[in-house]
C-alpha positions in Angstrom: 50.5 17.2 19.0 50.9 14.3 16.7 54.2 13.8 15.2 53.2 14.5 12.0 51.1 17.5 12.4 52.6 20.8 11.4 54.0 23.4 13.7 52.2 25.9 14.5 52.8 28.8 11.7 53.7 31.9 14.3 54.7 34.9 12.2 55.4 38.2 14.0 57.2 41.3 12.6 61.0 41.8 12.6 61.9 44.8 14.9 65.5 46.2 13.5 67.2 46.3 17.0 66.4 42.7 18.2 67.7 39.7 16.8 70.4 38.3 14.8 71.6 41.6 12.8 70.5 41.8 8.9 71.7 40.8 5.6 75.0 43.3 4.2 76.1 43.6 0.7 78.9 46.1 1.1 77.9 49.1 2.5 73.9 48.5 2.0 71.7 47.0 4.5 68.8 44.8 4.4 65.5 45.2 5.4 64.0 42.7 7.5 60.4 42.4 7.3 58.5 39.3 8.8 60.4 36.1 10.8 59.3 33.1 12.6 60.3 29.7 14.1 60.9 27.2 11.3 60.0 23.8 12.3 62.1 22.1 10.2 66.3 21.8 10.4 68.7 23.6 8.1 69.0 20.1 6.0 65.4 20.8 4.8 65.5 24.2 3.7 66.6 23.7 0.7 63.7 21.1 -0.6 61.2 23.8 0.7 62.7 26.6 -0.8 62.9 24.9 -4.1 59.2 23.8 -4.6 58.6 27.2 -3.9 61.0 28.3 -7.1 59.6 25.8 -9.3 55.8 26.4 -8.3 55.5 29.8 -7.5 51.9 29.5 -9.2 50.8 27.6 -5.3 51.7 31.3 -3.6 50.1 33.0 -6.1 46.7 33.0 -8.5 48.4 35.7 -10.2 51.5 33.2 -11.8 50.1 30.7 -14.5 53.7 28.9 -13.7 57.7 29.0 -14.1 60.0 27.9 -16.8 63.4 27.5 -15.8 65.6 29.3 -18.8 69.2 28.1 -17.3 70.9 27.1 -14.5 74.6 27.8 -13.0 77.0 27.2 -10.2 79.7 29.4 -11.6 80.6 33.0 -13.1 77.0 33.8 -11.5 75.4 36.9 -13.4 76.2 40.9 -12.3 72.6 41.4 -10.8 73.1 38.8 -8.5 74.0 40.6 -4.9 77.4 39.7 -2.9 76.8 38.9 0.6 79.0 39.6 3.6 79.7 36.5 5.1 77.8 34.2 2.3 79.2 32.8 -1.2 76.4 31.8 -3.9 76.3 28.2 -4.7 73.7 27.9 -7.1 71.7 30.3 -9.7 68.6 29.5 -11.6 67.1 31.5 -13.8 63.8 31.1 -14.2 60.7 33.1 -16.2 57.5 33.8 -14.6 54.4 33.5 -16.8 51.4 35.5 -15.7 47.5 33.7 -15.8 46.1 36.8 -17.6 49.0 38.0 -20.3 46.6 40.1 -21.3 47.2 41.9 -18.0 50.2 41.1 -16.6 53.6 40.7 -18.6 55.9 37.6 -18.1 59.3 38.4 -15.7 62.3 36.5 -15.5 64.2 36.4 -12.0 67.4 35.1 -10.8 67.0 32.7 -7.5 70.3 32.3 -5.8 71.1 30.0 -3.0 74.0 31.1 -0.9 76.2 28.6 2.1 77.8 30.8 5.0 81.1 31.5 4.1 84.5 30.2 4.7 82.4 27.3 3.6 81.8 24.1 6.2 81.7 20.9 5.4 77.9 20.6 4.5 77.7 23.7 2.4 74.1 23.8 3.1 72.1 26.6 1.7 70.8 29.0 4.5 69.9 31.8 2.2 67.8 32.3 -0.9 67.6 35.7 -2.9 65.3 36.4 -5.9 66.3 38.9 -8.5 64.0 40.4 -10.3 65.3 41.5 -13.9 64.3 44.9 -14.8 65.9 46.1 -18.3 67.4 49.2 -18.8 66.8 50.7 -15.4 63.6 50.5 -15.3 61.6 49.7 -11.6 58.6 48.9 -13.5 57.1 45.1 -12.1 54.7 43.5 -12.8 51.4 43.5 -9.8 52.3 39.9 -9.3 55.9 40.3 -8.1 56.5 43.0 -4.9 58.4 46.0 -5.4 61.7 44.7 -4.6 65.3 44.8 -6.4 65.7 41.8 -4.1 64.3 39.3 -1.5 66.0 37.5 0.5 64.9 33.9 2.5 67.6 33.2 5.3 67.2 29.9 7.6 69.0 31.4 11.1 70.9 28.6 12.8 71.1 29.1 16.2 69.9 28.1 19.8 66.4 28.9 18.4 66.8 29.2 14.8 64.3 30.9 12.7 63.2 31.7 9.4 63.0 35.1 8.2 62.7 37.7 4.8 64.7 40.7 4.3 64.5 42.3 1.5 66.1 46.1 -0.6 63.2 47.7 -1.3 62.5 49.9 -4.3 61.8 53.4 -3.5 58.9 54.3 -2.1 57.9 51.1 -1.1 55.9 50.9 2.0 57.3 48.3 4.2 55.2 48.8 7.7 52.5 45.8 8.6 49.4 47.0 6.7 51.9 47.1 3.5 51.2 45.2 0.5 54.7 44.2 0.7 54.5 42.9 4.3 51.0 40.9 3.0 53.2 39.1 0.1 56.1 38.4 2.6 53.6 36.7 4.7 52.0 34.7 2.6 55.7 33.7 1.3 56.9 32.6 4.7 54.0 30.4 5.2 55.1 28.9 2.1 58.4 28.1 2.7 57.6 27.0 6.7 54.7 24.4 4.9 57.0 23.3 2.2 59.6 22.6 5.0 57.0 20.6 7.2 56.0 18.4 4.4 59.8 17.4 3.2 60.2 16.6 6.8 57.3 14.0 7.6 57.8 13.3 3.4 54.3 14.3 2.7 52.4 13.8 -0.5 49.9 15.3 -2.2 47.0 13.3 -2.2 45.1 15.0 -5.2 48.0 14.6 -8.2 47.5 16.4 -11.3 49.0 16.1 -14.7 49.4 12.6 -14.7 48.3 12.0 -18.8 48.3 15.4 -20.0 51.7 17.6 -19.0 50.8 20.6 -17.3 52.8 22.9 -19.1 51.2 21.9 -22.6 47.6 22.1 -21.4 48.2 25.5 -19.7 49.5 27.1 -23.1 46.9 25.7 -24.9 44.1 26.6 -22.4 44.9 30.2 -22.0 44.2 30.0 -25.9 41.5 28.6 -25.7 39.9 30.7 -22.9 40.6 33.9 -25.1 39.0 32.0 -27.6 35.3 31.3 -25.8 35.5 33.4 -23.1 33.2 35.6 -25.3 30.3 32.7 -23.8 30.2 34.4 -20.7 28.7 36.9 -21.6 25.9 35.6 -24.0 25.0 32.5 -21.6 21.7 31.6 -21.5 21.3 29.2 -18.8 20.4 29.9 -14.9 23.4 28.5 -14.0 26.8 30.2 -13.4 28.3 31.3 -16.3 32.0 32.0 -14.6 31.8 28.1 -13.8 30.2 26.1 -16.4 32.3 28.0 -19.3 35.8 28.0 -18.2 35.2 24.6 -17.0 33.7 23.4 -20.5 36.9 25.3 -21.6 39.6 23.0 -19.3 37.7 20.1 -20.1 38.4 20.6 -24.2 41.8 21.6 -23.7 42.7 18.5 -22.0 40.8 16.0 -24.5 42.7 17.9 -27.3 45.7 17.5 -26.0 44.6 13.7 -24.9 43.7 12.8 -27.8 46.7 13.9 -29.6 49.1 11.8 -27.3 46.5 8.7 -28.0 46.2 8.9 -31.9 47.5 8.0 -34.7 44.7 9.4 -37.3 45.7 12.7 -39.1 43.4 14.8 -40.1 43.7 15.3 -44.3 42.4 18.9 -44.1 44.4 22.0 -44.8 45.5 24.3 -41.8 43.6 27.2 -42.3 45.0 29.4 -39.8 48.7 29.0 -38.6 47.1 30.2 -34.6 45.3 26.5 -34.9 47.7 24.0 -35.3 45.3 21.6 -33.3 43.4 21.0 -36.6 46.2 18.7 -37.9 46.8 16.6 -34.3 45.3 13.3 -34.0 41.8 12.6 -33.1 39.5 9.7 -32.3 38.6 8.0 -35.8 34.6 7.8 -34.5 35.0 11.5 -33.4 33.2 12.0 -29.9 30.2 11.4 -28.2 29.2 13.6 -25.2 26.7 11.4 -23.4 24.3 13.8 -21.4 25.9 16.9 -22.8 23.2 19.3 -20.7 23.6 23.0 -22.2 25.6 21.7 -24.9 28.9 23.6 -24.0 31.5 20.9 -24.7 30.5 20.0 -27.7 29.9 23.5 -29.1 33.5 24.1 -27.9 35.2 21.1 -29.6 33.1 21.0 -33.1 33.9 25.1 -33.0 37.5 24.2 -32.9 37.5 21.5 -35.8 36.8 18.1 -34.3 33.8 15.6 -35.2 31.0 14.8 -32.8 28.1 14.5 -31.3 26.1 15.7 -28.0 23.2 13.7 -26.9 20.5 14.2 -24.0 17.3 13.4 -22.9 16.2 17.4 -23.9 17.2 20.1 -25.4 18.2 23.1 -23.6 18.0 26.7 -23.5 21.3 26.9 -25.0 21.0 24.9 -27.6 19.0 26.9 -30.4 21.5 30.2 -29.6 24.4 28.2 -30.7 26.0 28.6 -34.6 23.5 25.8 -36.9 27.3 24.3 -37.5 26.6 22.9 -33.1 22.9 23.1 -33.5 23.0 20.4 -35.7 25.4 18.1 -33.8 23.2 18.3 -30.5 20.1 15.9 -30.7 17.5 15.0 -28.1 17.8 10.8 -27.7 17.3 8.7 -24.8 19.8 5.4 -24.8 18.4 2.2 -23.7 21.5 0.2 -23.3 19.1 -3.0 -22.3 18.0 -3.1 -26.0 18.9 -7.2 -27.6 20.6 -5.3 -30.8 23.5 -3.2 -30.4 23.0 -0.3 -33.1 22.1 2.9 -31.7 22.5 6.4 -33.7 25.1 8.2 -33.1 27.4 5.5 -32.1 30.0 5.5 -34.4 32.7 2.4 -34.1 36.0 4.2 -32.9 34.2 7.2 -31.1 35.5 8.3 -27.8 32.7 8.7 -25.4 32.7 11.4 -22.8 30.9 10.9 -19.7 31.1 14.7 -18.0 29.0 14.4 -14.5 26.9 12.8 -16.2 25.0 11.6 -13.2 23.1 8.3 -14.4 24.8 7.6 -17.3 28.2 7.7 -15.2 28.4 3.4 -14.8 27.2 3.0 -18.6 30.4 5.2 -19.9 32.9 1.9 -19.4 30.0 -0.3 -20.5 29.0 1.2 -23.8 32.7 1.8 -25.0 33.1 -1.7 -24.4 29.6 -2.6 -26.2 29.7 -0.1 -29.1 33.6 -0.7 -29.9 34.8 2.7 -28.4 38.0 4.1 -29.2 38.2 5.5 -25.5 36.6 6.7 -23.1 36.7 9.9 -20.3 34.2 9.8 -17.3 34.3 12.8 -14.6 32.0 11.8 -12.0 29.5 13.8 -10.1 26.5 12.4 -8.5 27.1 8.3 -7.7 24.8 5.7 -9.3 25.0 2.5 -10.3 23.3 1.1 -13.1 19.9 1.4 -11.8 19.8 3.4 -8.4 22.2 5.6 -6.1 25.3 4.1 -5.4 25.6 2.8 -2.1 28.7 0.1 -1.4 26.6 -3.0 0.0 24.4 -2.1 -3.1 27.3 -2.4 -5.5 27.7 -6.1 -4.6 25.1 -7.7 -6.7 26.9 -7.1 -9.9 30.0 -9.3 -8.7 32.7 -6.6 -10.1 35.7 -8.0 -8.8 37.4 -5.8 -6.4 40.9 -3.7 -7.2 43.8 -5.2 -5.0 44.6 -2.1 -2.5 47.9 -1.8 -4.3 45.9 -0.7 -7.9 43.8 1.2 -5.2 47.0 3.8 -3.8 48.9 3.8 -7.4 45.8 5.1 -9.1 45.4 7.5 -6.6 41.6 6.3 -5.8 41.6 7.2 -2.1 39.5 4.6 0.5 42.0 4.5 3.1 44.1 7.2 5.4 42.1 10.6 5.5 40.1 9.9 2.0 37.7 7.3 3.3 34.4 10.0 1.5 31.7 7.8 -0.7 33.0 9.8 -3.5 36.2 7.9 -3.1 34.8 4.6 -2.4 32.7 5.5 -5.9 35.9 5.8 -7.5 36.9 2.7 -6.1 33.8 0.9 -7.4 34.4 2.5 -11.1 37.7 1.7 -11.6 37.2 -2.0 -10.8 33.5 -1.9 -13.3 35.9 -0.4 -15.9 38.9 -2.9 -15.4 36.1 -5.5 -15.4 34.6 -3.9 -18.6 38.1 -4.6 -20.4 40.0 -1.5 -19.9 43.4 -0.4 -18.5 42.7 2.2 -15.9 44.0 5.4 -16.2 43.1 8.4 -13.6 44.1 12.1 -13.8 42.6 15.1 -11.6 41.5 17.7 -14.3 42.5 21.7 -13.9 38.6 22.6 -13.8 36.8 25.0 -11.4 34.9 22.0 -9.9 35.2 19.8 -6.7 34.7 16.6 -8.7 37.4 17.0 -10.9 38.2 13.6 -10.9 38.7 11.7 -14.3 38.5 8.2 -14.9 40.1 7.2 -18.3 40.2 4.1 -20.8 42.5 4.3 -23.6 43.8 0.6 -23.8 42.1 -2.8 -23.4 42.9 -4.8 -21.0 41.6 -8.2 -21.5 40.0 -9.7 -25.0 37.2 -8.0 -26.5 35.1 -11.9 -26.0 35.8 -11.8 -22.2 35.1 -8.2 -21.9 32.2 -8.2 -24.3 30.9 -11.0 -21.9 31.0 -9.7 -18.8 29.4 -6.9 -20.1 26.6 -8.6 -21.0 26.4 -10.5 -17.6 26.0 -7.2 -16.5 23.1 -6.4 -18.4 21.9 -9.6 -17.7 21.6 -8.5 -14.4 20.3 -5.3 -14.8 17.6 -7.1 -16.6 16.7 -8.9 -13.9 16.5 -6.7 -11.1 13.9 -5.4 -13.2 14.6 -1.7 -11.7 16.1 0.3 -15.1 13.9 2.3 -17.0 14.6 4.3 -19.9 13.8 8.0 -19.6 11.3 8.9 -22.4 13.3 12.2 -24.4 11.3 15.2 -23.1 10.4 18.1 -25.1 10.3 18.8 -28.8 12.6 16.0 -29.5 12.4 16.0 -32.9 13.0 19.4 -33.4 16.8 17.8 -33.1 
């Protein structure tokens, strides 16, 4: 086995009369339900156990997230359980918000790390207990949470330590193996026993989220939004999957919103007109947006619904597009773009609009290009399918438009992939649009997007990086190029163009 591969995750049920004995508080005894060898030494227990208090939302796809309320190491709170032999160190408080409120109320729970007691000279944590607060007696939980007063995580030094939960069940609980209560223990100690492994070998996550937009933010605002055009499920009109495409559109809003708040300085002089909209007086892109190959039209339906100015543009209309409100209809126009043209006015492109490039197949290379060519405020490209200007991407093909490569450095800050596990063509593509868009005169900026998709990688442009006379010329040595191969072709707008 390689050194840093994990141990093998070997779970098997406690049996009450082997082992090291259980948990006391006083005269009650704990139940212990599922155990296994850690992996990992005592000195790491703590980091695993504390991702999993802090992102309890990776256990389960019930929990949106938690919000720590406060924090002590002193006068700890009544509902906090005494342990024989243990002393509690540490208390966090910390409120569990559910995905669906609708469905599932928020919970707040103590989590309580406890050293052996009489204290050593480490005072390492060995034992974890979350308490659940239940008001005024009640025993009512929420489905996300198990049907516990208490659960307990203990790391068991020994000759052969192990890891192991006991918990004090509420009454009639099942606790036996085909419990749901045994299922949810299980899944938690694979949690902690993976968390563990990766603090040891310092693992990191190679697909990093929230790096623009802070998750916290975008989740609040998103579940808003969802209840908002959820509704779009169930009058879609396309062939494709509705589940998908509309909470995707949906993520995809949320996090320009909120993008474009953080980027602008541009208020809005309108009125609020309803205090549950507050997004209708947050900075925006003084061009408004342009969604380059908008398809069924979903984004931009989304955004103009909720106040912002813009366009959608594609080479034909869809199904879609004549069942939205006439307030989207009329922002959505058939139009091919011909980026090889000598002049540089084209409809629709407004100076100071933020283009958005969402898998946009073979308009994906253009995005950078045309910000930098039609004075763009900005710029968002989520790549799908790989092309380069005029044909499938393929690296050696790449070459002839002498981009200059990103150092390796740029390459592992940005998070690009191209070297360890990630060596994919998607990656590579990354690679190869970072260093067009660096060379097109913008700071690069990457973020992976909260969206139901596998290519949920963003490329961003916010900032220039160079002067708008070098990057306005090596755009054009681009096209230049392009010219000259002699292999671009405009797509003539299909359909009842006009009509839009």
């Amino acid at each position: 086995m390689a050194s840093n591969a994990r141990p093998r995750f070997e779970p098997t049920p406690c049996v009450p009369e082997l082992g090291p004995p259980p948990l006391k508080s006083g005269d009650t005894i704990w139940l212990p339900i599922i155990t296994c060898p850690p992996g990992f030494p005592l000195e790491v227990f703590q980091n695993s156990i504390s991702q999993m208090v802090h992102h309890p939302e990776y256990n389960s796809t019930l929990i949106l997230r938690s919000e720590t309320v406060s924090e002590v190491t002193t006068d700890f709170h009544a509902r906090i359980p005494s342990l024989d032999g243990y002393v509690a160190i540490h208390s966090i408080r910390r409120r569990l918000l559910p995905r669906r409120p609708t469905r599932d109320g928020e919970l707040e729970q103590h989590c309580t790390l406890y050293t052996g007691f009489p204290l050593d000279n480490t005072h390492l944590p060995s034992v974890v207990v979350l308490t659940p607060i239940m008001e005024g007696g009640s025993t009512e939980l929420p489905y996300y949470h198990p049907r516990v007063a208490h659960i307990a995580f203990r790391y068991i030094s020994s000759e052969e330590s192990v890891l192991r939960i006991e918990v004090l069940p509420l009454p009639d609980t099942p606790t036996d193996v085909n419990s749901r209560l045994y299922r949810t223990c299980l899944a938690l100690l694979d949690t902690v026993h993976r968390y563990g492994w990766g603090a040891m070998v310092n693992y990191q996550k190679r697909v990093i989220h929230d790096n623009l937009v802070p998750r916290d933010p975008y989740q609040d605002l998103y579940l808003k939004m969802r209840e908002r055009h959820k509704h779009l499920v169930e009058t879609w009109k396309e062939v494709t999957d509705p589940l998908k495409h509309v909470f995707e559109d949906i993520g995809i809003a949320t996090y320009l919103m909120l993008l474009w708040k953080d980027s602008y300085s541009h208020i809005p002089t309108r009125t609020l007109e309803h205090d549950d909209r507050p997004w209708l007086s947050w900075p925006r892109p003084s061009g408004g947006f342009l969604d380059l190959g908008c398809g069924n039209g979903l984004l931009t339906h989304i955004l103009v619904s909720e106040g912002y100015e813009g366009h959608g543009i594609d080479i034909r209309a869809r199904t879609s597009w004549s069942h939205y409100p006439e307030s989207t209809e009329s922002h959505l126009h058939v139009h091919a773009i011909d980026p090889l043209r000598k002049d540089t006015t084209q409809p629709f492109f407004s100076p100071g609009a933020f283009l958005i490039g969402n898998h946009a197949d073979e308009l994906t290379p253009w995005v950078p290009l045309l910000s930098t060519l039609y004075a763009a405020s900005g710029y968002i490209s989520i790549p799908c399918c790989a092309f380069t200007f005029d044909s499938r991407f393929q690296r050696s093909q790449a070459l002839p438009y002498d981009i200059p490569p990103l150092p390796s450095s740029s390459i592992e800050h940005l998070n690009l992939g191209g070297s360890g596990n990630n060596t994919s063509s998607y990656s590579q593509y990354r690679i190869w649009l970072a260093s067009l868009s660096l060379h097109c005169g913008w700071e690069i900026e990457c973020d992976t997007l909260r969206i139901p998709s596998t290519r949920n990688w963003a490329l961003i442009g916010r900032q220039r990086s160079q002067s708008g006379d070098e990057a306005l010329s090596n755009v054009q040595t681009i096209l230049n190029v392009v010219r000259g191969r002699g292999a671009f072709k405009t797509r003539e707008p299909e359909g009842k163009g006009g009509d839009h």
